[in-house]
VEXFIVEX-916352 format. One record per residue (C-alpha): z, x, y negated; chain. Coordinates in nm, 3 decimals. Example, Ala and Ser with C-alpha at 12.3 -4.5 7.8 and 13.67 -1.06 7.14 Angstrom:
BEGIN
{c3->0.780, c1->1.230, c2->0.450, mol->A} .
{c3->0.714, c1->1.367, c2->0.106, mol->A} .
***
This chain:
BEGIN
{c3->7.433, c1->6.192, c2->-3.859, mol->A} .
{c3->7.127, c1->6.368, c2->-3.705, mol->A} .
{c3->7.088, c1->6.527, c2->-3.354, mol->A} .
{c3->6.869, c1->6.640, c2->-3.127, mol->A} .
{c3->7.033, c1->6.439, c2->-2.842, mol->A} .
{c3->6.993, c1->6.083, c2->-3.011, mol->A} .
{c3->6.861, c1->5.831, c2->-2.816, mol->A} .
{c3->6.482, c1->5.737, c2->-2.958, mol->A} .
{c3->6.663, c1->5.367, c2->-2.977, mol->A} .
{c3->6.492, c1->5.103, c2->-3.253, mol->A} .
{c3->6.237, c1->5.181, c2->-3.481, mol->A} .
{c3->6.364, c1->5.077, c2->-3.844, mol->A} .
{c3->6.368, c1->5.128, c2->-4.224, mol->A} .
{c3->6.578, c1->5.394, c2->-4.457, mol->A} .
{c3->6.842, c1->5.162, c2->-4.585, mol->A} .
{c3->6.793, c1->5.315, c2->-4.976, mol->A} .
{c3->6.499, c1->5.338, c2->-5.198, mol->A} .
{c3->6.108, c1->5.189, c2->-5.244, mol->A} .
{c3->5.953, c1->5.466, c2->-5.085, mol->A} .
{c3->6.030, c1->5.288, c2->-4.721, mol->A} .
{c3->6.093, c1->5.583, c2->-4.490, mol->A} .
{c3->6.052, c1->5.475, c2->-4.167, mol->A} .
{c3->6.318, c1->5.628, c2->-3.907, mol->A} .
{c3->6.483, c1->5.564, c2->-3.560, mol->A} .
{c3->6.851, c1->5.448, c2->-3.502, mol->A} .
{c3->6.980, c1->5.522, c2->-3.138, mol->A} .
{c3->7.293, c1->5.627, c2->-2.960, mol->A} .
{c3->7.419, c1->5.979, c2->-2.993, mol->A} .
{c3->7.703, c1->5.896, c2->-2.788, mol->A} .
{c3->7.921, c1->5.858, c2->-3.047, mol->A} .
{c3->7.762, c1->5.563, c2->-3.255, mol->A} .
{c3->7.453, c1->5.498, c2->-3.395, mol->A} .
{c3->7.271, c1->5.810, c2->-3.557, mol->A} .
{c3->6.900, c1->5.856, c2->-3.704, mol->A} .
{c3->6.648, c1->6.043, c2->-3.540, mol->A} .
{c3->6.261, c1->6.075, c2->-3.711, mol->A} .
{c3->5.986, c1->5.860, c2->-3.683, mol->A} .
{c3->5.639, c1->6.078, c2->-3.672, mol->A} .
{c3->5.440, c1->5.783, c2->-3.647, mol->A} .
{c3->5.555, c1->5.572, c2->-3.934, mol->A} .
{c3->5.266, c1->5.629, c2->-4.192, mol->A} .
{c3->5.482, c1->5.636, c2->-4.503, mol->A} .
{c3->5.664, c1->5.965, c2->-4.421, mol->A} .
{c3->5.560, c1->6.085, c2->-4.082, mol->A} .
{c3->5.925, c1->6.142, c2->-3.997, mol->A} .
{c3->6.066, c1->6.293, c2->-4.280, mol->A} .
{c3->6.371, c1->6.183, c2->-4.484, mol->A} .
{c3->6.558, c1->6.277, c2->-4.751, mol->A} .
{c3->6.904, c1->6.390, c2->-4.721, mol->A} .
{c3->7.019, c1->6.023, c2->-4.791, mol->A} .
{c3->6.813, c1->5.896, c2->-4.534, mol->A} .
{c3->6.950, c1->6.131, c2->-4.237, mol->A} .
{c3->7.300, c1->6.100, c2->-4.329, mol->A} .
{c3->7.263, c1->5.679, c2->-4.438, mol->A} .
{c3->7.453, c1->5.620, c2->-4.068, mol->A} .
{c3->7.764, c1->5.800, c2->-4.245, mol->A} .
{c3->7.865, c1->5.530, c2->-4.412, mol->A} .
{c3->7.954, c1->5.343, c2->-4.100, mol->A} .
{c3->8.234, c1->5.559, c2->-4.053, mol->A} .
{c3->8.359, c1->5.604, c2->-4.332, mol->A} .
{c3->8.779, c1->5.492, c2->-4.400, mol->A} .
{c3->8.697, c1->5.254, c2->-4.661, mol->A} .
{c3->8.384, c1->5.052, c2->-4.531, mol->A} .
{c3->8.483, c1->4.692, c2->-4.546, mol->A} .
{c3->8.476, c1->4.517, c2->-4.218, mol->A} .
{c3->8.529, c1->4.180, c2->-4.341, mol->A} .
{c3->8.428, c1->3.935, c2->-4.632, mol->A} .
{c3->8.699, c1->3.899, c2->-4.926, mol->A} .
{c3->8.665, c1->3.626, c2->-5.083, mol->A} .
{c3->8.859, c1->3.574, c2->-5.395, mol->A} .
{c3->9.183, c1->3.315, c2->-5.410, mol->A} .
{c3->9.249, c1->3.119, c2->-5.727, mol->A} .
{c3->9.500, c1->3.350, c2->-5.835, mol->A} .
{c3->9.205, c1->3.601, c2->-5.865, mol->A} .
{c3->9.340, c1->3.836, c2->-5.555, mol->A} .
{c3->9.039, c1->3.912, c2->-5.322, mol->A} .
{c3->9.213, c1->3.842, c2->-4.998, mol->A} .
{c3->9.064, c1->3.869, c2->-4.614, mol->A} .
{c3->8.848, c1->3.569, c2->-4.464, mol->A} .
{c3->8.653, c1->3.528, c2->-4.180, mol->A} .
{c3->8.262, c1->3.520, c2->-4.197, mol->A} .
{c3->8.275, c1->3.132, c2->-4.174, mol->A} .
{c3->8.466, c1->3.090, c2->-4.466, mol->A} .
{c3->8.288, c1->3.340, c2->-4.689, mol->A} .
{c3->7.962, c1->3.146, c2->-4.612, mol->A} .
{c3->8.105, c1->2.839, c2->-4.680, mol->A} .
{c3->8.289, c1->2.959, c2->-5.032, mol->A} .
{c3->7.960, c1->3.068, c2->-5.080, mol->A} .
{c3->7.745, c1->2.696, c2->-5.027, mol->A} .
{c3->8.013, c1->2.526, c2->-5.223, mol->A} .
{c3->7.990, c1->2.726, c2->-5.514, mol->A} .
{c3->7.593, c1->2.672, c2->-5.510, mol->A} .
{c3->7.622, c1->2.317, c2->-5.455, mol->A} .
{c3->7.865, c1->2.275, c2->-5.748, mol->A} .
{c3->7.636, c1->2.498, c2->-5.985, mol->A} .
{c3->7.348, c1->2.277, c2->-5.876, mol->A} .
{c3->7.551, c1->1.956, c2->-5.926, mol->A} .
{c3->7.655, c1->2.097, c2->-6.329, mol->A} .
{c3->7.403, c1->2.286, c2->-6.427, mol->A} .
{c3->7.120, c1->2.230, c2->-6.228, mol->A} .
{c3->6.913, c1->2.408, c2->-5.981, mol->A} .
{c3->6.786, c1->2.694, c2->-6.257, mol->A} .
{c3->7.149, c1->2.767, c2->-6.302, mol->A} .
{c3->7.148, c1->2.995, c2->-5.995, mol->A} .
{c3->7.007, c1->3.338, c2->-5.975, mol->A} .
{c3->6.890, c1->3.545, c2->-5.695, mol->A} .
{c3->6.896, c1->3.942, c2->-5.691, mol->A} .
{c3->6.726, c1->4.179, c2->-5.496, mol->A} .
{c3->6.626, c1->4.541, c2->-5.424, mol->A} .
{c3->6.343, c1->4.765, c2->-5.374, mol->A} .
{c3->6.504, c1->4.923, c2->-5.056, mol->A} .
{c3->6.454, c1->4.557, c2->-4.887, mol->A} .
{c3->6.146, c1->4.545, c2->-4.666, mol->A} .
{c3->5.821, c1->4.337, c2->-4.706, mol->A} .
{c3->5.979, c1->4.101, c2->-4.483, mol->A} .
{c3->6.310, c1->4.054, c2->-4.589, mol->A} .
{c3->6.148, c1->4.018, c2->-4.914, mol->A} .
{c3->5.907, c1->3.730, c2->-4.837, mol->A} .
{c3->6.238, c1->3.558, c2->-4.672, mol->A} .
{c3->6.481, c1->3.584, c2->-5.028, mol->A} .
{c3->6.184, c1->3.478, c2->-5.196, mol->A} .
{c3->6.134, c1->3.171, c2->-5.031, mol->A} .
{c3->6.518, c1->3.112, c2->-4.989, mol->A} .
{c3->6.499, c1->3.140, c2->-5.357, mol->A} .
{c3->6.265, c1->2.883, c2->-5.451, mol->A} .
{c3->6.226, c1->2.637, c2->-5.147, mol->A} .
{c3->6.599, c1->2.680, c2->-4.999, mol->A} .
{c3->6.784, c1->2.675, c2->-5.344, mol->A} .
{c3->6.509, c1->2.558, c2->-5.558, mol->A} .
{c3->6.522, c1->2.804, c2->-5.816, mol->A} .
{c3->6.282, c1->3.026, c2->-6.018, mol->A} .
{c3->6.543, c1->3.280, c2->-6.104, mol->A} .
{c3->6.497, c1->3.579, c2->-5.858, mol->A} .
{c3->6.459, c1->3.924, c2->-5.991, mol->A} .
{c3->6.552, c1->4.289, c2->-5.832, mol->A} .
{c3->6.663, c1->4.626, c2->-5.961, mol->A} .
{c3->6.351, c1->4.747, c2->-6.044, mol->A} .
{c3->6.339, c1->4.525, c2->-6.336, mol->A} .
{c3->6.583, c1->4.814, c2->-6.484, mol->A} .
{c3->6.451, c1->5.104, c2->-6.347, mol->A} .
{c3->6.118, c1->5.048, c2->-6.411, mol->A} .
{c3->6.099, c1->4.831, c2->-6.736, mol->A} .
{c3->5.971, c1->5.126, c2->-6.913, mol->A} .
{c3->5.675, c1->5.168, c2->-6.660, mol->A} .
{c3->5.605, c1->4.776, c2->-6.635, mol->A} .
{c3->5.574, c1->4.739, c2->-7.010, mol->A} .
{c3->5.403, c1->5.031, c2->-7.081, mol->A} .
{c3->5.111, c1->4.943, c2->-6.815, mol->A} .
{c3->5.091, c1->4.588, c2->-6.964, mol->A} .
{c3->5.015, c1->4.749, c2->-7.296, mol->A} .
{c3->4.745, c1->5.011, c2->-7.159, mol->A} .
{c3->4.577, c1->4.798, c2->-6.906, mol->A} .
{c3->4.742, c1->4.452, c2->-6.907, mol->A} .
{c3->4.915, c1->4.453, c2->-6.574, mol->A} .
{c3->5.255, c1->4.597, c2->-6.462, mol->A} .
{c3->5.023, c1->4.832, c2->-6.236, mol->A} .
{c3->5.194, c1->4.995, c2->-5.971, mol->A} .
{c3->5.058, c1->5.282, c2->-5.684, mol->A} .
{c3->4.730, c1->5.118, c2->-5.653, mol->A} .
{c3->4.627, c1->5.360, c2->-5.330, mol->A} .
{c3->4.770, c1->5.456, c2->-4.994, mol->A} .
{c3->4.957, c1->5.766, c2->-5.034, mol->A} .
{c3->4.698, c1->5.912, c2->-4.788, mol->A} .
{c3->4.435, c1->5.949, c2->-5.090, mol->A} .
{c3->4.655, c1->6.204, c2->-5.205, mol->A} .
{c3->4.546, c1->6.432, c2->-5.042, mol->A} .
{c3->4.200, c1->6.406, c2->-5.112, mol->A} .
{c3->4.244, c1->6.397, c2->-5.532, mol->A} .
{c3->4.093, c1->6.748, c2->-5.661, mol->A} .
{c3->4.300, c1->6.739, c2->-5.945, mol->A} .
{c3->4.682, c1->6.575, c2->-5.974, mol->A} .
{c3->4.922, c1->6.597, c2->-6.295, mol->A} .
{c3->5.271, c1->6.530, c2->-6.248, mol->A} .
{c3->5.420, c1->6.458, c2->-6.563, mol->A} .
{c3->5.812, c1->6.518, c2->-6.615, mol->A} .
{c3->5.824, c1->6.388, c2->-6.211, mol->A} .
{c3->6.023, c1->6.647, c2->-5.937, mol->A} .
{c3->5.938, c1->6.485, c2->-5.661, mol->A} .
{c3->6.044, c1->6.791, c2->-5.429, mol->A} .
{c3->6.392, c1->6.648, c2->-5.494, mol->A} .
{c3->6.407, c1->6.309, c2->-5.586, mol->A} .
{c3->6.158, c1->6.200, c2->-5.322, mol->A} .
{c3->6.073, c1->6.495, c2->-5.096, mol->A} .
{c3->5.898, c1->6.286, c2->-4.812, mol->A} .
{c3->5.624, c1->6.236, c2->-5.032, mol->A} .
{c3->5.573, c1->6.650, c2->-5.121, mol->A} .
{c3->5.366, c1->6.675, c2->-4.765, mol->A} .
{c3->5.123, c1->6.452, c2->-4.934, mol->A} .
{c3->5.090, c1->6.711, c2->-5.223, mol->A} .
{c3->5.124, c1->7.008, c2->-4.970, mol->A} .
{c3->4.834, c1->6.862, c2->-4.780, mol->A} .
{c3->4.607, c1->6.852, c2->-5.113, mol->A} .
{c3->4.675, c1->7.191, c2->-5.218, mol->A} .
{c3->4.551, c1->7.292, c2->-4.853, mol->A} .
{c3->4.255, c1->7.109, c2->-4.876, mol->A} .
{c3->4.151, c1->7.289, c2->-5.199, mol->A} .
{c3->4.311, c1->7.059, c2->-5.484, mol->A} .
{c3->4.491, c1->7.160, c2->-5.797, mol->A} .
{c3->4.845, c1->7.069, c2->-5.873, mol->A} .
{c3->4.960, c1->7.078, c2->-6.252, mol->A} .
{c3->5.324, c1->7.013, c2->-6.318, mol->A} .
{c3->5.412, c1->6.938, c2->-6.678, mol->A} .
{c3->5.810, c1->6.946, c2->-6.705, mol->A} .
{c3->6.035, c1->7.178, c2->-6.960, mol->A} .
{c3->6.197, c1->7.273, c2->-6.630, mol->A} .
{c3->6.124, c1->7.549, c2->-6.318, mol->A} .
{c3->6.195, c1->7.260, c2->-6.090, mol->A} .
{c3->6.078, c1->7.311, c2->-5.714, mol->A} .
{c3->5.761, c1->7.098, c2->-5.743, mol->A} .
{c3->5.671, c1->7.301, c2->-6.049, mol->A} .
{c3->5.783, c1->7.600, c2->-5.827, mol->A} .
{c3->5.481, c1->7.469, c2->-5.529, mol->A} .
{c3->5.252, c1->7.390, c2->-5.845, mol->A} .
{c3->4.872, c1->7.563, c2->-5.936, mol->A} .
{c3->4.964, c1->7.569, c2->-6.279, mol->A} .
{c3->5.307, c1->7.501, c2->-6.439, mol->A} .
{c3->5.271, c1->7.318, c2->-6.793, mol->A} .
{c3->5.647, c1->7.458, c2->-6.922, mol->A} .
{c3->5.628, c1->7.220, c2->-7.222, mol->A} .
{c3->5.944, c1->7.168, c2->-7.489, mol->A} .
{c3->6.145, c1->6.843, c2->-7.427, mol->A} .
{c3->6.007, c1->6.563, c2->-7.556, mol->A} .
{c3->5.628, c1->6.702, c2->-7.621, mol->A} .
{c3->5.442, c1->6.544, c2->-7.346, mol->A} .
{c3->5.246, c1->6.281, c2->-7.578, mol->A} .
{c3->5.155, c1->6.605, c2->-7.786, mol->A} .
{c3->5.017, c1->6.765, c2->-7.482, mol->A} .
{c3->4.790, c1->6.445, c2->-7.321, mol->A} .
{c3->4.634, c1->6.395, c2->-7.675, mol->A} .
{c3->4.567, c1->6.773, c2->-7.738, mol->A} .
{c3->4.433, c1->6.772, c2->-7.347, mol->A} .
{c3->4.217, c1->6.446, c2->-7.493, mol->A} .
{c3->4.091, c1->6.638, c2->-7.786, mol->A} .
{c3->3.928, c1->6.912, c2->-7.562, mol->A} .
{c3->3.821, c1->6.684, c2->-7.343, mol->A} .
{c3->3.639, c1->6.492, c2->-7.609, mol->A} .
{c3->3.549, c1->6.800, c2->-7.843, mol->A} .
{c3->3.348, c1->6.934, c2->-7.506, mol->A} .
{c3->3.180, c1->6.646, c2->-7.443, mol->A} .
{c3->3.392, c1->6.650, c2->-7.086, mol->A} .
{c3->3.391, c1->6.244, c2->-7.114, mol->A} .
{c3->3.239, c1->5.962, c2->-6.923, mol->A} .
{c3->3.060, c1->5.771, c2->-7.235, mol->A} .
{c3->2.921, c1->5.476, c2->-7.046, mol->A} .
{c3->3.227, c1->5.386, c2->-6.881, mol->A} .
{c3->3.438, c1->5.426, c2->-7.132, mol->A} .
{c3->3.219, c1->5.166, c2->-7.310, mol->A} .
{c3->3.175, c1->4.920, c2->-7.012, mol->A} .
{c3->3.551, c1->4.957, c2->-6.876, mol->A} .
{c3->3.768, c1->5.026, c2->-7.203, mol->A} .
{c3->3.838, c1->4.872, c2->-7.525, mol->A} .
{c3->4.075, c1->5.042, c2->-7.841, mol->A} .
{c3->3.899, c1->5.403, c2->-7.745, mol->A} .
{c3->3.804, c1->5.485, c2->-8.143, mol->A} .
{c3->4.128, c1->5.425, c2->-8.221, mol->A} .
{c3->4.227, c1->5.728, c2->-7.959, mol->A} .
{c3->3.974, c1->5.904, c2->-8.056, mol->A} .
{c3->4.121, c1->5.903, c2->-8.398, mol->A} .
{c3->4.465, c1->6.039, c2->-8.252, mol->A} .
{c3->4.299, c1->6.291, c2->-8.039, mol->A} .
{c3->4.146, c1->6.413, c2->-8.314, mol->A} .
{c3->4.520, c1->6.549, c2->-8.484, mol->A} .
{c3->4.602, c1->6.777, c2->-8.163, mol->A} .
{c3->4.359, c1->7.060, c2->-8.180, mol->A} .
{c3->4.459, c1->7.330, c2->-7.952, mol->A} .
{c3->4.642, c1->7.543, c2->-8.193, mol->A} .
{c3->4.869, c1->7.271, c2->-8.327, mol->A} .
{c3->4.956, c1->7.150, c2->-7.956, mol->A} .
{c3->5.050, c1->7.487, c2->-7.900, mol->A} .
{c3->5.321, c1->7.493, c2->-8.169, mol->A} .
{c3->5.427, c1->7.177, c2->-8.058, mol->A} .
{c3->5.468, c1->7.215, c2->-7.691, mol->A} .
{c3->5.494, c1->7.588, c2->-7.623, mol->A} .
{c3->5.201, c1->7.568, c2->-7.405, mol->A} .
{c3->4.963, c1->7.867, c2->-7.472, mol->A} .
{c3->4.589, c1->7.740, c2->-7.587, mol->A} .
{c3->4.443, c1->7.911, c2->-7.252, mol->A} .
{c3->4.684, c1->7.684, c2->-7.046, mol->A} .
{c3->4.587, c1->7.411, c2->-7.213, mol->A} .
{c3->4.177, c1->7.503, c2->-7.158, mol->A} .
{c3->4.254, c1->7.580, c2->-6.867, mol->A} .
{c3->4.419, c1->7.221, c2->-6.753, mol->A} .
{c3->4.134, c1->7.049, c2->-6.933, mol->A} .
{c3->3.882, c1->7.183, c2->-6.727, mol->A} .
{c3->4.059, c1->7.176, c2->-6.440, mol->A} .
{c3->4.148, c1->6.797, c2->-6.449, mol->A} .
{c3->3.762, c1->6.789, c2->-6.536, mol->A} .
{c3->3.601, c1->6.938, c2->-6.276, mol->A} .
{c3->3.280, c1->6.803, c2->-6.083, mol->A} .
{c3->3.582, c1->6.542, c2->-6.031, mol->A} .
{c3->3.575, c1->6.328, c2->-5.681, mol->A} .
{c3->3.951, c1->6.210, c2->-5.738, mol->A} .
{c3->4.175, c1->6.262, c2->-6.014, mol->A} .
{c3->4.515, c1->6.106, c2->-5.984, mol->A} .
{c3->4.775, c1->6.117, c2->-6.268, mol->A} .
{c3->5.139, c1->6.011, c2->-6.235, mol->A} .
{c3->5.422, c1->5.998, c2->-6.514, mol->A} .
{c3->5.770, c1->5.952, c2->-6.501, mol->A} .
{c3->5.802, c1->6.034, c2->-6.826, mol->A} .
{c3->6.039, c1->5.829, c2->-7.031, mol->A} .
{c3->5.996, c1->5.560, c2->-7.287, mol->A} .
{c3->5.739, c1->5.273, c2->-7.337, mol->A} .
{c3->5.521, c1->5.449, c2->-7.588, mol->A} .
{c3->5.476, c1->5.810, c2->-7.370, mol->A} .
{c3->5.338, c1->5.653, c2->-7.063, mol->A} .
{c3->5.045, c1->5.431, c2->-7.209, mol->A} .
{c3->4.905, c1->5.821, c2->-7.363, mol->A} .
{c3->4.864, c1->5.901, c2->-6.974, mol->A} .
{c3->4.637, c1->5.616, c2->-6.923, mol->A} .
{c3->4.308, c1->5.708, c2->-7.185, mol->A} .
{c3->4.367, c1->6.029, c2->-7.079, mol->A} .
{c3->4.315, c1->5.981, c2->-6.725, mol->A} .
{c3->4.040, c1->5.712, c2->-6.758, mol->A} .
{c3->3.859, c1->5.924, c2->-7.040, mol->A} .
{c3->3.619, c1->6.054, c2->-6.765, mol->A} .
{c3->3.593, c1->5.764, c2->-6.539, mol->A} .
{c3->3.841, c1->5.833, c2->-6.307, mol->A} .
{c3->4.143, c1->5.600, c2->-6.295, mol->A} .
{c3->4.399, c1->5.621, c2->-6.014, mol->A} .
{c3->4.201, c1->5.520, c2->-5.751, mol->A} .
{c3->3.983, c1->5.634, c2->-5.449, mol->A} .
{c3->3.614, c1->5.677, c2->-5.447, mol->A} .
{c3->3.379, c1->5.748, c2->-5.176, mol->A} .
***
C-alpha cells in the first residue's frame, strides 16, 4: 500500500523485476507500506504499479507463514523452519553422496540484487560445489542472448547508464512499450525528448510510448526485419554510412549490403505499410550530425534482433556514449 503518512523507514529494493527500483519500506501504522525513493539513481522514486502495491502480498489470506515440507506419503504438511532447513541439507548431502556434487542445481532471478547475487553464486560453487546455477533470464531472454552472440559475439546487455539516455539524439524502440511494461524508465525518454532528441517507435500498435513518440513507425506484424534493411538501403544508397569504421570495427558487411540491397523504399512500403516519406524521414533522422544514437529491440525471435545491430553500427554509432 502507498501513503502519504508512511514512515521514510529502510531504504530497499522492488521485490520483482531487473530494472531494480529502488523504494522505502516504513510503518504506516498498519504494517509495512512503500513510500518513494528520489534519490535512488535507477528510478528516482518511481514505481510501477507492482512495485507500490508489492507490500500487498503480506496480507493477503493465503500467504504461507510456514515451510511445508512434504511427508513420504506425498502430503505437504506444516514444519517448523528448523526442520525445513534440515530436510533441505539432507537431501543435498544424499544427492552429493549418489550422484555427485554436479547433480545439484541452483536457480535464481533477475529481481535478486547485486548482492544477494554474489552470495548464491558463491553458495553455489564454494558452499555446494557445483557449477550448475542459472536464473530466469535464461528463458526470457534466450532470444536476446543468442541473437547478440551471433551479431557481435557476446550476450551484450545495456552497455550504458540509463542516464545517457537522455543525451542520444536519435532512439528507436522496436516492438518495446515501455510506458507500460516498465514505466520508471519513460522519464529517461521524457527527459531526451526535452532536451531536443527524436523518439521513433516502430510497433503495429498505438501503444502509449508510441502515443509520447516523434514519429510512430505503424508497421504490419511481423515486418520489422523488412523495415531495418529497407532503413539500411537508404542509408547506404545516400552514402549516410561510416566507411572506415565499418571496415576497422565490422566483418560480414558485403553480405548486408547484399540484403539491403532487396528493400528499396517502394517494396518496404508494401511490406510494412510504412509510407516511403516515413521511412526517409526515419533514415535521416537516425542519421543526423549524430552525437548518440541508441537502438533497442524487443522484438521477437533470434533472427529479427541481429538486423538491429548493422543497422545501428552502419554509421559508427553502436549503443554507447561518446563525448
Amino acid at each position: 500500500m502507498q501513503s502519504g503518512t508512511v514512515n521514510p523507514g529502510t531504504s530497499t529494493h522492488c521485490p520483482y523485476c531487473a530494472f531494480q527500483c529502488g523504494m522505502k519500506l516504513g510503518d504506516a501504522g498498519e504494517g509495512p507500506a512503500v513510500s518513494a525513493n528520489t534519490d535512488f539513481p535507477v528510478n528516482k522514486g518511481a514505481l510501477c504499479i507492482k512495485g507500490w502495491t508489492s507490500t500487498d502480498t503480506l496480507y493477503y489470506p493465503d500467504r504461507l507463514l510456514n515451510p511445508l515440507v512434504r511427508s513420504l506419503a506425498g502430503e505437504l504438511l506444516p514444519a517448523t523452519w528448523e526442520e525445513a532447513v534440515c530436510a533441505i541439507a539432507d537431501a543435498i548431502e544424499a544427492t552429493h553422496a549418489r550422484y555427485g556434487k554436479n547433480a545439484v542445481g541452483v536457480f535464481g532471478g533477475g529481481s535478486l540484487t547485486n548482492e544477494k547475487s554474489y552470495l548464491l553464486g558463491k553458495f553455489a560453487r564454494v558452499a555446494l560445489g557445483t557449477s550448475n546455477i542459472d536464473y530466469n533470464g535464461r528463458f526470457c531472454m534466450s532470444s536476446a542472448a543468442a541473437a547478440g552472440i551471433r551479431s557481435l559475439g557476446v550476450d551484450w546487455g545495456l552497455p550504458f547508464p540509463r542516464e545517457d539516455i537522455a543525451n542520444a539524439e536519435t532512439i528507436l524502440l522496436a516492438g518495446s512499450n515501455p510506458a507500460v511494461t516498465m514505466p520508471p524508465i519513460m522519464q529517461y525518454f521524457d527527459a531526451q525528448q526535452k532536451n531536443g532528441g527524436n523518439l521513433i517507435v516502430a510497433d503495429p500498435r498505438l501503444t502509449d510510448t508510441a502515443e509520447a513518440a516523434t514519429l510512430h513507425l505503424r508497421l504490419a506484424p511481423g515486418s520489422d526485419a523488412a523495415l531495418v534493411n529497407g532503413l539500411l538501403h537508404i542509408l547506404i544508397g545516400q552514402g549516410l554510412i561510416d566507411h572506415e569504421y565499418i571496415a576497422a570495427r565490422t566483418e560480414g558487411f558485403e553480405s548486408v549490403r547484399g540484403v539491403a540491397s532487396t528493400y528499396w523504399p517502394e517494396r518496404v512500403e508494401r511490406i510494412t505499410g510504412i509510407p516511403e516519406a516515413q521511412l526517409l524521414q526515419t533514415a535521416h533522422m537516425l542519421w543526423g550530425i549524430v552525437k548518440r544514437v541508441w537502438s533497442r529491440s524487443s522484438l521477437p525471435g533470434v533472427d529479427r534482433l541481429p538486423g538491429m545491430t548493422p543497422f545501428s553500427w552502419h554509421n559508427g554509432s553502436p549503443p554507447r556514449a561518446t563525448a
